[in-house]
N, C-alpha and C positions, 0 to 999 in steps of 0.2 A: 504494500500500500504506500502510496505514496501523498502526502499533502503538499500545496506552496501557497508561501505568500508572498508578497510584492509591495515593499516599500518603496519609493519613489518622494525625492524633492529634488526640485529643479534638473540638475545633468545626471544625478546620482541615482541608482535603481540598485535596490538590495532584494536578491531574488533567495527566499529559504524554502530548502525543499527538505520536506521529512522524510527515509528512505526506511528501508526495514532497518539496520544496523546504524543511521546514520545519520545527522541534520545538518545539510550544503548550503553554504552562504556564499553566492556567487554576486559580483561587486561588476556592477555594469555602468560606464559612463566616471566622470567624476566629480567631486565635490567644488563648489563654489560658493559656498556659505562663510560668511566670516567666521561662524562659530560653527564647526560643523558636529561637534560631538551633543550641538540641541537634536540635531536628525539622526546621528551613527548608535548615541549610549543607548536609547532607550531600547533600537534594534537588538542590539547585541548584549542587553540585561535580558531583552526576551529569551533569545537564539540560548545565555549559557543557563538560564533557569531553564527552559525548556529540555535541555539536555542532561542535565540533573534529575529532573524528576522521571525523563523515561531510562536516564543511564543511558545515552547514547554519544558515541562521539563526535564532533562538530569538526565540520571541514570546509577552510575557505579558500575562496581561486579568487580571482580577472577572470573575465571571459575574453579568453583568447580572440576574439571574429574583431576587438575592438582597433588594434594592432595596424 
């Protein structure tokens, strides 16, 4: 089974997919916020509770195609 979801501000798109073994945080585009940790922390307080409570490990990329 797999779940996603899709944060998104401005250039920046954070794509979390849930896998059987595993929760993918893949970083599309980039940030142009002055403060960008108002958009990133609250993503990735989700992403490492999320991973905690199923005990799954978390794994993050670039999306290569951007390159």
């Amino acid at each position: 089974m797999e779940n996603k979801e899709i944060f998104s501000a401005e250039l920046l798109t954070i794509e979390v997919f849930e896998t059987f073994n595993s929760i993918e945080v893949i970083w599309l585009g980039k940030s142009i916020d002055r403060h960008p940790s108002k958009f990133i922390s609250p993503v990735l307080v989700k992403v490492l509770n999320m991973a905690a409570v199923v005990n799954k490990r978390v794994i993050m990329a670039l999306d290569a195609h951007l390159n």
